[in-house]
mmCIF entry with sequence, helices, sheets and N, C-alpha, C, O atoms, coordinates in Angstrom:
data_MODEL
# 
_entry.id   MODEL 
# 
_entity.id                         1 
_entity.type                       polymer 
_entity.pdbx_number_of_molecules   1 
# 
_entity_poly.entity_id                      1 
_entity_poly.type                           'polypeptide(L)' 
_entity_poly.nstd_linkage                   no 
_entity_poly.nstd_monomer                   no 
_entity_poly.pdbx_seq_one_letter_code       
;(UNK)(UNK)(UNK)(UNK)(UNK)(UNK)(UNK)(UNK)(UNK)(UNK)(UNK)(UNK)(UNK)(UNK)(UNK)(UNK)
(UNK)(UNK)(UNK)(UNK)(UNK)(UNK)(UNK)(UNK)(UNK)(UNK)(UNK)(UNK)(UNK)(UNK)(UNK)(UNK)
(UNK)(UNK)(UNK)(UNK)(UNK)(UNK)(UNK)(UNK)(UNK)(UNK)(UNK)(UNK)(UNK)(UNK)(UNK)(UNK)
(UNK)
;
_entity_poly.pdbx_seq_one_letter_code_can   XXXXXXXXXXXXXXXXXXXXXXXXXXXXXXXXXXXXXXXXXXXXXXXXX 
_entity_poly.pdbx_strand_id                 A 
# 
loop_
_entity_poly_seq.entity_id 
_entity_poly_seq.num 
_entity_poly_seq.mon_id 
_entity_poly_seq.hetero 
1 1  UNK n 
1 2  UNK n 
1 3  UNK n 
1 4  UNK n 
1 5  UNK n 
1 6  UNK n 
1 7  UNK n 
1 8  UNK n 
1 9  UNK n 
1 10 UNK n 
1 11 UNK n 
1 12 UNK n 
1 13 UNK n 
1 14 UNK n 
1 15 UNK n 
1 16 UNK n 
1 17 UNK n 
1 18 UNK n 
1 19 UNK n 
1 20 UNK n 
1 21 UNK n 
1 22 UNK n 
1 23 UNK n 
1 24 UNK n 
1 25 UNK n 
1 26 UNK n 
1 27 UNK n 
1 28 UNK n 
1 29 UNK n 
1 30 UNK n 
1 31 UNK n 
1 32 UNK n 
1 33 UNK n 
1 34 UNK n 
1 35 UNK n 
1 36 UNK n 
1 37 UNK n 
1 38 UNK n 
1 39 UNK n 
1 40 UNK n 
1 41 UNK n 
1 42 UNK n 
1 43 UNK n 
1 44 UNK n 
1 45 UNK n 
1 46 UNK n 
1 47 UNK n 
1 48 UNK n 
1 49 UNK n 
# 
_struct_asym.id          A 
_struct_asym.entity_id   1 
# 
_struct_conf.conf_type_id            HELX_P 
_struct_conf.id                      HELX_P1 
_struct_conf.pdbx_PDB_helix_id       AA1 
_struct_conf.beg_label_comp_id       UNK 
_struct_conf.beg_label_asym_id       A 
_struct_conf.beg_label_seq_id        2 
_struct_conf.pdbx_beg_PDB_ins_code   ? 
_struct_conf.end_label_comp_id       UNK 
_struct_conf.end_label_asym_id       A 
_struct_conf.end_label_seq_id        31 
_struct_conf.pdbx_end_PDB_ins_code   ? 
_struct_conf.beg_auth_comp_id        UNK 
_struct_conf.beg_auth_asym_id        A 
_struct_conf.beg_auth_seq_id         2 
_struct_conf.end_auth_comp_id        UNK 
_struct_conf.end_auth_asym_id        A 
_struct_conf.end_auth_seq_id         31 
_struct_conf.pdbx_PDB_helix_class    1 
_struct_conf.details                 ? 
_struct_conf.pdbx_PDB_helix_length   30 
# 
_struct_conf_type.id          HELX_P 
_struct_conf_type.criteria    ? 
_struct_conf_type.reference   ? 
# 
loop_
_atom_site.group_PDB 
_atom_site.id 
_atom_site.type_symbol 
_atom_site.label_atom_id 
_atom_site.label_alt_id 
_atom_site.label_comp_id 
_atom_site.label_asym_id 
_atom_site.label_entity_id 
_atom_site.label_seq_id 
_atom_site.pdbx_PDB_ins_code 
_atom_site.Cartn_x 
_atom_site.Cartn_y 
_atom_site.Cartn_z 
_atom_site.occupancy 
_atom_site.B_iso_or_equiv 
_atom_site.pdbx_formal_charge 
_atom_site.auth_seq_id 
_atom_site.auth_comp_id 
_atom_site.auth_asym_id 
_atom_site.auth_atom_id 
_atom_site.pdbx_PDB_model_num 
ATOM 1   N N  . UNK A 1 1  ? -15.528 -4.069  -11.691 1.00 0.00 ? 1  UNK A N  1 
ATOM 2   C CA . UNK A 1 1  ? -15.467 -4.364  -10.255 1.00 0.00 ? 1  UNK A CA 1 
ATOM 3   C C  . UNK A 1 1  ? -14.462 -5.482  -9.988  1.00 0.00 ? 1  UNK A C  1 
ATOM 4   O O  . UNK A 1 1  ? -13.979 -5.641  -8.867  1.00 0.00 ? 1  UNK A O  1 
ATOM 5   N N  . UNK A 1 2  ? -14.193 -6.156  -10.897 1.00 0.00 ? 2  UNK A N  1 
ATOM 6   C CA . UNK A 1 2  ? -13.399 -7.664  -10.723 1.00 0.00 ? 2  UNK A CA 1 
ATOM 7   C C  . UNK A 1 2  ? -12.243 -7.400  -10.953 1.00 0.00 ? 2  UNK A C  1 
ATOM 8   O O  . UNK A 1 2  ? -11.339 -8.032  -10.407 1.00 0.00 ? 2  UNK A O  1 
ATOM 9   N N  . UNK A 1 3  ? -11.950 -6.134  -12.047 1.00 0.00 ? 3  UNK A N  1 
ATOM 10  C CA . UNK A 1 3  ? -10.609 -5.645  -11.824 1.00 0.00 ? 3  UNK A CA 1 
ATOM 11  C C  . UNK A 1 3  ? -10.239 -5.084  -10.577 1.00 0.00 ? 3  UNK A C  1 
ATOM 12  O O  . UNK A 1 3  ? -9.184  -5.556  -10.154 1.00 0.00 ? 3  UNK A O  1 
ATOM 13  N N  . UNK A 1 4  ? -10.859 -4.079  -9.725  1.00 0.00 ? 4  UNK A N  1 
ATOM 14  C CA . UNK A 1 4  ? -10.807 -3.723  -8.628  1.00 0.00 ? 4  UNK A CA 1 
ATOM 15  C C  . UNK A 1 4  ? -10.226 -4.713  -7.564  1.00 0.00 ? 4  UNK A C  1 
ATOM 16  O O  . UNK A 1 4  ? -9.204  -4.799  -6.883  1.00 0.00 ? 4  UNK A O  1 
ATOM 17  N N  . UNK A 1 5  ? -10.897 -5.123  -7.676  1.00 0.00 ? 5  UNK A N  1 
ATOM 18  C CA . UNK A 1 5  ? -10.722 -6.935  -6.989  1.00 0.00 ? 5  UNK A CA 1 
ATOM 19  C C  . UNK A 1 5  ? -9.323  -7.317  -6.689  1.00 0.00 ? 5  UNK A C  1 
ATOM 20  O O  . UNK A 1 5  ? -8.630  -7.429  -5.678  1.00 0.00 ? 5  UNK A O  1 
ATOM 21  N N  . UNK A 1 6  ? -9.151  -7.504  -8.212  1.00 0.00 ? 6  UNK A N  1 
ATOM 22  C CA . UNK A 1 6  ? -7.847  -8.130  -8.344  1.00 0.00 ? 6  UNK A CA 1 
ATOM 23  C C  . UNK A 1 6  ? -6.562  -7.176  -7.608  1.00 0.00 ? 6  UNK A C  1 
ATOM 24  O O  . UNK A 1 6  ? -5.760  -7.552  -6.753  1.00 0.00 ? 6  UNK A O  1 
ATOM 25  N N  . UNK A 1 7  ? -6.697  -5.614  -8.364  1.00 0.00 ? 7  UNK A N  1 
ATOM 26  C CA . UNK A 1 7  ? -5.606  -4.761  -7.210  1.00 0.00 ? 7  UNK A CA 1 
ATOM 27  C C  . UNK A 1 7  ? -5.434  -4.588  -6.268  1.00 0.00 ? 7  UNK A C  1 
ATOM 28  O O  . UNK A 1 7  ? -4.353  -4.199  -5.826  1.00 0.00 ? 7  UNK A O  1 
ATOM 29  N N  . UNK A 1 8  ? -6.628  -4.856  -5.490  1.00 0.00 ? 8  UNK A N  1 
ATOM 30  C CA . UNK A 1 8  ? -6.545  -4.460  -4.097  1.00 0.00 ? 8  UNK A CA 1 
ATOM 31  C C  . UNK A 1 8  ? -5.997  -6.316  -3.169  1.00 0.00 ? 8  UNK A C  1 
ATOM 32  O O  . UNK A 1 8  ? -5.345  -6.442  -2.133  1.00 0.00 ? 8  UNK A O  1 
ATOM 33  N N  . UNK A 1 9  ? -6.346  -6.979  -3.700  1.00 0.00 ? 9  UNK A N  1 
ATOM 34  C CA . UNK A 1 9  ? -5.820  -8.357  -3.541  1.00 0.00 ? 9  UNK A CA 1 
ATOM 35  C C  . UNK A 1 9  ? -4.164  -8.615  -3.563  1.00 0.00 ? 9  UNK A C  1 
ATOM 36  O O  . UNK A 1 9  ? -3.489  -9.267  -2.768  1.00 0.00 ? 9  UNK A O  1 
ATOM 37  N N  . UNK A 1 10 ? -3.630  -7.658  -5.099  1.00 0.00 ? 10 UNK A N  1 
ATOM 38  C CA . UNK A 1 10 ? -2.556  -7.624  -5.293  1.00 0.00 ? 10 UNK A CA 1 
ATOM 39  C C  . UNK A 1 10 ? -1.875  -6.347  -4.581  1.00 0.00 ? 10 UNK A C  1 
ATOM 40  O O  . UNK A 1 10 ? -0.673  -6.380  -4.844  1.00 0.00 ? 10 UNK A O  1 
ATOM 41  N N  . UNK A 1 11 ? -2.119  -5.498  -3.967  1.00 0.00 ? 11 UNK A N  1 
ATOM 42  C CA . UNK A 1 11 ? -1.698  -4.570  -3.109  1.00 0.00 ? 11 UNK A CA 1 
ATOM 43  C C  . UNK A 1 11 ? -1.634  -5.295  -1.478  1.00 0.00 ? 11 UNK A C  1 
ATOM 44  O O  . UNK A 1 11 ? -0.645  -5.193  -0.751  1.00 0.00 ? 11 UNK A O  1 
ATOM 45  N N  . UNK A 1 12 ? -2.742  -5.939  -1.148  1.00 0.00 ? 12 UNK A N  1 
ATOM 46  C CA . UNK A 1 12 ? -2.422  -6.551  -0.337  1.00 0.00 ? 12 UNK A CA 1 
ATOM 47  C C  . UNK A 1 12 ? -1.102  -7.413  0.204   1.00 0.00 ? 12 UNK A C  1 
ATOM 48  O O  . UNK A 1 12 ? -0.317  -7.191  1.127   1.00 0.00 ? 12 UNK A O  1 
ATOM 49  N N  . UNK A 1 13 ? -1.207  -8.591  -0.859  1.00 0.00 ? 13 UNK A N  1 
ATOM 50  C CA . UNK A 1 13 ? -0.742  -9.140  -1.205  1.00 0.00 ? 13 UNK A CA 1 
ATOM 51  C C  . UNK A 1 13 ? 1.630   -9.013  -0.984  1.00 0.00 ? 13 UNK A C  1 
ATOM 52  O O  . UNK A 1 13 ? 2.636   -9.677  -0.732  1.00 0.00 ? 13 UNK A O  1 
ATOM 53  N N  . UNK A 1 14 ? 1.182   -7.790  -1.299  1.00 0.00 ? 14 UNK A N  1 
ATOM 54  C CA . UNK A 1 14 ? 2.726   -6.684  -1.568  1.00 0.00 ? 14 UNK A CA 1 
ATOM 55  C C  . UNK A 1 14 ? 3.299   -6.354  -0.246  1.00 0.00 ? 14 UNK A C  1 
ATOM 56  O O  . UNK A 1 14 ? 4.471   -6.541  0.081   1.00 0.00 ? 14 UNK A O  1 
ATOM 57  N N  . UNK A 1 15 ? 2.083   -5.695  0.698   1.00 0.00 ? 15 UNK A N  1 
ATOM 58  C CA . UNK A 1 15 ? 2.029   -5.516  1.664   1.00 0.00 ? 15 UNK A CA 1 
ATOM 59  C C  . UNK A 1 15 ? 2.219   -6.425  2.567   1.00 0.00 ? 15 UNK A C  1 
ATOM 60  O O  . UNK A 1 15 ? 2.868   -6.149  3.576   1.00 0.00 ? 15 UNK A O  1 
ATOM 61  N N  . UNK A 1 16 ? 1.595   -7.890  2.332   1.00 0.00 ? 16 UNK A N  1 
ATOM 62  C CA . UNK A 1 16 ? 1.230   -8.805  3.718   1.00 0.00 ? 16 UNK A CA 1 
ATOM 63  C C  . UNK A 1 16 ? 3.441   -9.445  3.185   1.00 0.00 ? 16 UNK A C  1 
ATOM 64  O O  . UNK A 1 16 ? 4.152   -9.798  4.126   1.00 0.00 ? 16 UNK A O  1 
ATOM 65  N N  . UNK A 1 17 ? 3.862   -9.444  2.159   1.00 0.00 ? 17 UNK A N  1 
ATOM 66  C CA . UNK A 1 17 ? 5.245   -9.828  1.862   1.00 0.00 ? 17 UNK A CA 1 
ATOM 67  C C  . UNK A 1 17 ? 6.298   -8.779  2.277   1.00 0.00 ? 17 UNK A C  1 
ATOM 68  O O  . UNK A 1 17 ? 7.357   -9.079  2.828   1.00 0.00 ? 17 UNK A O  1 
ATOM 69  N N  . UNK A 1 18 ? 5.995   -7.781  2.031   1.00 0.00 ? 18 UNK A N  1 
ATOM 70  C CA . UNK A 1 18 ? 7.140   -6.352  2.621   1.00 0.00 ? 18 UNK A CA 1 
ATOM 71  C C  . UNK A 1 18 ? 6.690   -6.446  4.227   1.00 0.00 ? 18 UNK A C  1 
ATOM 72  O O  . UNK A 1 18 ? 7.703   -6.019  4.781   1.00 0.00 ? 18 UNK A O  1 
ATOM 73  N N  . UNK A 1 19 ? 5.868   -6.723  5.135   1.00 0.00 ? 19 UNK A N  1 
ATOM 74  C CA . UNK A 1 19 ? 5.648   -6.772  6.416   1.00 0.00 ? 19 UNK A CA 1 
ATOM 75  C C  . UNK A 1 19 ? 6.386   -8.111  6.890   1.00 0.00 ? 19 UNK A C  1 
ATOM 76  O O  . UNK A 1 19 ? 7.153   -8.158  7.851   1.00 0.00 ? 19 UNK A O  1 
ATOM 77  N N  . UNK A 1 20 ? 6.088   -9.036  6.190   1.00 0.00 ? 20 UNK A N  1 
ATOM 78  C CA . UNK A 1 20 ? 6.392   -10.652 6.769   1.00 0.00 ? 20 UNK A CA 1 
ATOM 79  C C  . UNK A 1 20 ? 8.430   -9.868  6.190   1.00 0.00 ? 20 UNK A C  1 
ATOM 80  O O  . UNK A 1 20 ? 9.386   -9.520  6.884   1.00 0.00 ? 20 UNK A O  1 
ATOM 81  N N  . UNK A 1 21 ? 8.319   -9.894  5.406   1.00 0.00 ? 21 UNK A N  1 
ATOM 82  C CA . UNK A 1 21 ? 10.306  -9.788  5.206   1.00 0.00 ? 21 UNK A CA 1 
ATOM 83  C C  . UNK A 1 21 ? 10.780  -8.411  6.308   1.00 0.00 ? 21 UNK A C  1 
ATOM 84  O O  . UNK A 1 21 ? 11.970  -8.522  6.607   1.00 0.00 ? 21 UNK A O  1 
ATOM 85  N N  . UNK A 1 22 ? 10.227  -7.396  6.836   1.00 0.00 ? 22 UNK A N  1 
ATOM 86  C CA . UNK A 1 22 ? 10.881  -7.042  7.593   1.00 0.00 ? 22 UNK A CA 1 
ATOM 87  C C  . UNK A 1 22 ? 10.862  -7.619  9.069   1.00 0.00 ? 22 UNK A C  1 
ATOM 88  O O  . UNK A 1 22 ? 11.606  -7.267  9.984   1.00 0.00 ? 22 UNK A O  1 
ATOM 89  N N  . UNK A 1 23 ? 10.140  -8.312  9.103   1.00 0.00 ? 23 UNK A N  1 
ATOM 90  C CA . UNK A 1 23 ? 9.951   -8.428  10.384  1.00 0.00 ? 23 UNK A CA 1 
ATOM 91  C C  . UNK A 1 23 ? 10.953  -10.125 10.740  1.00 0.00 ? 23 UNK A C  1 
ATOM 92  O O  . UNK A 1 23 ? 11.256  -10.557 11.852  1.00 0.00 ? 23 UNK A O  1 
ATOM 93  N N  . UNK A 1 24 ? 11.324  -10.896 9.083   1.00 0.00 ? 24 UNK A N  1 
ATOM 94  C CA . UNK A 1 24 ? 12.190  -11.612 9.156   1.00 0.00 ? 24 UNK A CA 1 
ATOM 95  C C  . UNK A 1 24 ? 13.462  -11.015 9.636   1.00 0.00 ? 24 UNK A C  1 
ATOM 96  O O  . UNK A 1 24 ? 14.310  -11.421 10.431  1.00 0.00 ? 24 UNK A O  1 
ATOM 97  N N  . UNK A 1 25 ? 13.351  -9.946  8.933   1.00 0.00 ? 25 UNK A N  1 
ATOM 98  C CA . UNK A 1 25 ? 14.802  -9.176  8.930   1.00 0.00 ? 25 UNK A CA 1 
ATOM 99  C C  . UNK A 1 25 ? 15.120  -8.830  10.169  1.00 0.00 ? 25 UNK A C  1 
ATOM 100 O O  . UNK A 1 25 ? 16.206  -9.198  10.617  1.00 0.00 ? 25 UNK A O  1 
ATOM 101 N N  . UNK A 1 26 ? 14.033  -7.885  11.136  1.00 0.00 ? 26 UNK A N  1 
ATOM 102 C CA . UNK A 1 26 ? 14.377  -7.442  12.220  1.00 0.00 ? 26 UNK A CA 1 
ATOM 103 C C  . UNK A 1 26 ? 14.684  -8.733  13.719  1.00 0.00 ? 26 UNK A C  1 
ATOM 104 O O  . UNK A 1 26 ? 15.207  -8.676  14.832  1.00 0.00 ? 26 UNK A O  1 
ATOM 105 N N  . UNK A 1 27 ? 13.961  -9.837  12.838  1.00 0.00 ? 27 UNK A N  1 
ATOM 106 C CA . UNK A 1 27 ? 14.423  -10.971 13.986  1.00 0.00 ? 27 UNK A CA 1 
ATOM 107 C C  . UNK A 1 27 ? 15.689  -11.409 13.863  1.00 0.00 ? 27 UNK A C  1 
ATOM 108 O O  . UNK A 1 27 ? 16.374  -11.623 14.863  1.00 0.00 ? 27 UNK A O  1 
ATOM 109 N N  . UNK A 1 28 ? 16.264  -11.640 12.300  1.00 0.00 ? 28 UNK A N  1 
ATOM 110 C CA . UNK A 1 28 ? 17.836  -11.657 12.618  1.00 0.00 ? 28 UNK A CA 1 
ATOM 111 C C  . UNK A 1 28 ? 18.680  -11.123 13.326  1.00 0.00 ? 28 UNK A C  1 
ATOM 112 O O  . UNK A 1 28 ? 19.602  -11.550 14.021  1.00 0.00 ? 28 UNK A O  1 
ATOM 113 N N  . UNK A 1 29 ? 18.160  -9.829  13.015  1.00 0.00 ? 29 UNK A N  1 
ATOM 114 C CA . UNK A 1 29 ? 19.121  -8.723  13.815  1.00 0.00 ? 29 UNK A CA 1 
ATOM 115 C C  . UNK A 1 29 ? 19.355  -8.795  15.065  1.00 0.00 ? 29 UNK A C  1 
ATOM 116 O O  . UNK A 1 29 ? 20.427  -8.750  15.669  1.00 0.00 ? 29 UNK A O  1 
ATOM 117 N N  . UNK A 1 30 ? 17.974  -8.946  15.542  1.00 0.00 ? 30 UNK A N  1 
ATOM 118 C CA . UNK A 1 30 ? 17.931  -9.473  17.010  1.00 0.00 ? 30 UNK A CA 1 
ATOM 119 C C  . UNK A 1 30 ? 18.714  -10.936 17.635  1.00 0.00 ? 30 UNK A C  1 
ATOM 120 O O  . UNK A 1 30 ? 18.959  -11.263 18.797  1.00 0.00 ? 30 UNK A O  1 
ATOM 121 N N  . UNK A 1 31 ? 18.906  -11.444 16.685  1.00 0.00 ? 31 UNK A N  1 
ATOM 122 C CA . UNK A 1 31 ? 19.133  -12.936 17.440  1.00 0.00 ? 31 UNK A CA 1 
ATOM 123 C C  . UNK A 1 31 ? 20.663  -12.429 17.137  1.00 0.00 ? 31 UNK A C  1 
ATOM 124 O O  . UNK A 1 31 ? 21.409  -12.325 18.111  1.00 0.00 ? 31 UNK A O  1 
ATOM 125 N N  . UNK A 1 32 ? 21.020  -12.201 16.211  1.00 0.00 ? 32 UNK A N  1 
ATOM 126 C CA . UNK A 1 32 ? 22.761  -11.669 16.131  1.00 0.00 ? 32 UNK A CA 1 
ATOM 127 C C  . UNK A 1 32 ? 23.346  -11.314 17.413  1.00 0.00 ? 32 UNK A C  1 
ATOM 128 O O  . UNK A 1 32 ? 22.749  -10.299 17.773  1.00 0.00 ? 32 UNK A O  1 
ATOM 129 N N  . UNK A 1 33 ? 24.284  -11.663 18.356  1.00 0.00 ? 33 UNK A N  1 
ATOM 130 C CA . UNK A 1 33 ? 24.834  -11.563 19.296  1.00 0.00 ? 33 UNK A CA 1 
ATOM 131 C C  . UNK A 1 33 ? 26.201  -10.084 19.405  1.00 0.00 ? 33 UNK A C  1 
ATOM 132 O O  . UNK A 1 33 ? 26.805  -9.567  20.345  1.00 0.00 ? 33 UNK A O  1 
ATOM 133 N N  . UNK A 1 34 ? 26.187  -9.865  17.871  1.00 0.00 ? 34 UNK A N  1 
ATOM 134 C CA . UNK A 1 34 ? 27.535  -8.787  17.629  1.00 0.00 ? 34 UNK A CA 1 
ATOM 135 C C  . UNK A 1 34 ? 26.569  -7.451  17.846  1.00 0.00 ? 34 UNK A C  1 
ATOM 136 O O  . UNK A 1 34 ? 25.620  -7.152  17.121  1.00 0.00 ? 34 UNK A O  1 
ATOM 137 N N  . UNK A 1 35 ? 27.034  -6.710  19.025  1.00 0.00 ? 35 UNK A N  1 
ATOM 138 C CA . UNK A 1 35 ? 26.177  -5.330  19.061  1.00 0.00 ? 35 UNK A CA 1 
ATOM 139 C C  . UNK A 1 35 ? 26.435  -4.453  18.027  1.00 0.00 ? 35 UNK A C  1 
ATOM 140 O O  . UNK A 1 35 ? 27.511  -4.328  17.442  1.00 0.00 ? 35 UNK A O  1 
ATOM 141 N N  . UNK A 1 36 ? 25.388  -3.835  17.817  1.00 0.00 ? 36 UNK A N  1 
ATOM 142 C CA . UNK A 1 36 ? 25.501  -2.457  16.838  1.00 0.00 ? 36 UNK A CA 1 
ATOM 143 C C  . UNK A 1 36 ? 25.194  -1.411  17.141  1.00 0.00 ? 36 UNK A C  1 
ATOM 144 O O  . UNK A 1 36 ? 24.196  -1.119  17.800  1.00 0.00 ? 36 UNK A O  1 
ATOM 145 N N  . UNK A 1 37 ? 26.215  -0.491  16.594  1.00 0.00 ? 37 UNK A N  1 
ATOM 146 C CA . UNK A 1 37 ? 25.979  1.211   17.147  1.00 0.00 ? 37 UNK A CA 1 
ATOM 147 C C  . UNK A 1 37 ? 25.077  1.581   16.793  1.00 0.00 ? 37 UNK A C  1 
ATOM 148 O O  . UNK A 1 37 ? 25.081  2.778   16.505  1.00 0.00 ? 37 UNK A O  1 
ATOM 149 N N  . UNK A 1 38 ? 23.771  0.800   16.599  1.00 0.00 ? 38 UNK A N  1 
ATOM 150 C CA . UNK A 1 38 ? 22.107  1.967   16.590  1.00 0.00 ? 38 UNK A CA 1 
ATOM 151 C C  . UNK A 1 38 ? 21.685  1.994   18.162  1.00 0.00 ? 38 UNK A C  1 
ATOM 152 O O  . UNK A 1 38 ? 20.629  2.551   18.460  1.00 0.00 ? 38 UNK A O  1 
ATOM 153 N N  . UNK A 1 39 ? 22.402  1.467   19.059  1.00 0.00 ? 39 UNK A N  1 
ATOM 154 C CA . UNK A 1 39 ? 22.103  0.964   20.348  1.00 0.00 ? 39 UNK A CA 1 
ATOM 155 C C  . UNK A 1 39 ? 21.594  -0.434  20.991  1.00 0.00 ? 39 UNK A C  1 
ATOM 156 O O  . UNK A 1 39 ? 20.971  -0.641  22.032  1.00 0.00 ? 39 UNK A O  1 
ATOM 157 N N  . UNK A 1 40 ? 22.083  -1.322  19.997  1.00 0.00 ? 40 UNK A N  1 
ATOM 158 C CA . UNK A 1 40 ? 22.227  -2.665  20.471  1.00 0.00 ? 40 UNK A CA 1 
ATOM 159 C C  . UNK A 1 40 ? 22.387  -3.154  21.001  1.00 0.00 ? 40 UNK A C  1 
ATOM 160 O O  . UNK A 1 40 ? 23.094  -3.979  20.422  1.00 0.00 ? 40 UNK A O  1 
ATOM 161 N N  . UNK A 1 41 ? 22.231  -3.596  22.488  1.00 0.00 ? 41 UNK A N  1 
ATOM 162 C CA . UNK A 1 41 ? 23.246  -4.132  23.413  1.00 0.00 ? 41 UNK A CA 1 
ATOM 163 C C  . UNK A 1 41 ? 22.806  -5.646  23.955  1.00 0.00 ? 41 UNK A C  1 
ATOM 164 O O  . UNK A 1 41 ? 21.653  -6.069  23.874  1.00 0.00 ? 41 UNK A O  1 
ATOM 165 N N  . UNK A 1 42 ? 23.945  -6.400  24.532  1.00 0.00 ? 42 UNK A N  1 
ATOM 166 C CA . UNK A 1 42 ? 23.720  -7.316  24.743  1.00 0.00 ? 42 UNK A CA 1 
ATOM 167 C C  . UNK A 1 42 ? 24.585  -7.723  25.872  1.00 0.00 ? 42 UNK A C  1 
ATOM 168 O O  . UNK A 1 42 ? 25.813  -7.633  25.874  1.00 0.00 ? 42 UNK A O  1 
ATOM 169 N N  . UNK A 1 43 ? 23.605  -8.328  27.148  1.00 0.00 ? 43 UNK A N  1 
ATOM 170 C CA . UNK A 1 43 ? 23.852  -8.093  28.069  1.00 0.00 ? 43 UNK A CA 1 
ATOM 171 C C  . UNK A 1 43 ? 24.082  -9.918  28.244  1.00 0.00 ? 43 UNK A C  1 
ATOM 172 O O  . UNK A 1 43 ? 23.222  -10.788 28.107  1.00 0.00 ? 43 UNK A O  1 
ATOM 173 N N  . UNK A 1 44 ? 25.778  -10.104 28.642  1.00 0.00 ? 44 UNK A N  1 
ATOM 174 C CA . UNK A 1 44 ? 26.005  -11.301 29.085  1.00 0.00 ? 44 UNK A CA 1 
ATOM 175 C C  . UNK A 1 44 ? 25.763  -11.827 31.103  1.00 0.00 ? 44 UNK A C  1 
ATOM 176 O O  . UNK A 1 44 ? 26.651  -11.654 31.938  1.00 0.00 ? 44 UNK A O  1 
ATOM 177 N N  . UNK A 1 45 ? 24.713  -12.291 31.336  1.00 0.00 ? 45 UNK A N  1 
ATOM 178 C CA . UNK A 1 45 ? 24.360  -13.271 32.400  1.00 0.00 ? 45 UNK A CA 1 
ATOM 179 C C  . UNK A 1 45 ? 25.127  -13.881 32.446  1.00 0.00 ? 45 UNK A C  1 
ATOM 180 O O  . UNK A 1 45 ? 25.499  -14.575 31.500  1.00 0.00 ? 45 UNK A O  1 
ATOM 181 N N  . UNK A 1 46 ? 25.847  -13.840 33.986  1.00 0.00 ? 46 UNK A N  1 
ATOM 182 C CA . UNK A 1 46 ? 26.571  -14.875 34.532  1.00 0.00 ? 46 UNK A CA 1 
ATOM 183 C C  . UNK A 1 46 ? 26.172  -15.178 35.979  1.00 0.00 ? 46 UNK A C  1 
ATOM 184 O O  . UNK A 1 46 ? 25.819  -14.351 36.820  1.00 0.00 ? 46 UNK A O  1 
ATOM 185 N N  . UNK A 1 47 ? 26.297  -16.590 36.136  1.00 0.00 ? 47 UNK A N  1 
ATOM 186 C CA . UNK A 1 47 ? 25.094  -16.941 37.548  1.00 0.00 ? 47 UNK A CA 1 
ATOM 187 C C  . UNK A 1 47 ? 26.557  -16.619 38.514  1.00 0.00 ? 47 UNK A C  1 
ATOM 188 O O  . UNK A 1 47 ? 27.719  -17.006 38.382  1.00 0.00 ? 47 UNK A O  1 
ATOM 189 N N  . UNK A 1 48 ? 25.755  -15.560 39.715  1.00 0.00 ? 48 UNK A N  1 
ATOM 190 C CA . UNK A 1 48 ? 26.678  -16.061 41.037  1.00 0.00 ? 48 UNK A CA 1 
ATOM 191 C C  . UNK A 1 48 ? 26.929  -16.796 41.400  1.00 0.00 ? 48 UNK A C  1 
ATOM 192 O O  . UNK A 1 48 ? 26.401  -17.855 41.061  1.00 0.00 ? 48 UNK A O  1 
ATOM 193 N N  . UNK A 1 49 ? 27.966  -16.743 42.395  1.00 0.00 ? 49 UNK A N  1 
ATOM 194 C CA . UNK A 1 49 ? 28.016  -18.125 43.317  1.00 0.00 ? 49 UNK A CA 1 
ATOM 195 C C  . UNK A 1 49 ? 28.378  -17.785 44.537  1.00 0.00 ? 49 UNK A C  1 
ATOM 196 O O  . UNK A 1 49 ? 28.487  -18.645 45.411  1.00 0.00 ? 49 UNK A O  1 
# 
């Protein structure tokens, strides 16, 4: 049972690190200002006057 334990801890574990790194990843992408042809766009605000 304690082996059990341990894999499912270590599967976790795999999981809670491959979730946290894409979601690092996908915030870079986002903050990157250079659009990309997956449909990226970035819309420059400029105040009236």
């Amino acid at each position: 049972m304690k082996k059990v334990g341990v894999v499912l801890i270590a599967i976790g574990l795999g999981l809670l690190t491959f979730v946290v790194f894409n979601f690092v990843k996908e915030k870079t992408k986002m903050a990157s200002p250079i659009p990309e042809e997956e449909g990226v766009k970035v819309i420059f605000v400029t105040p009236a006057k």
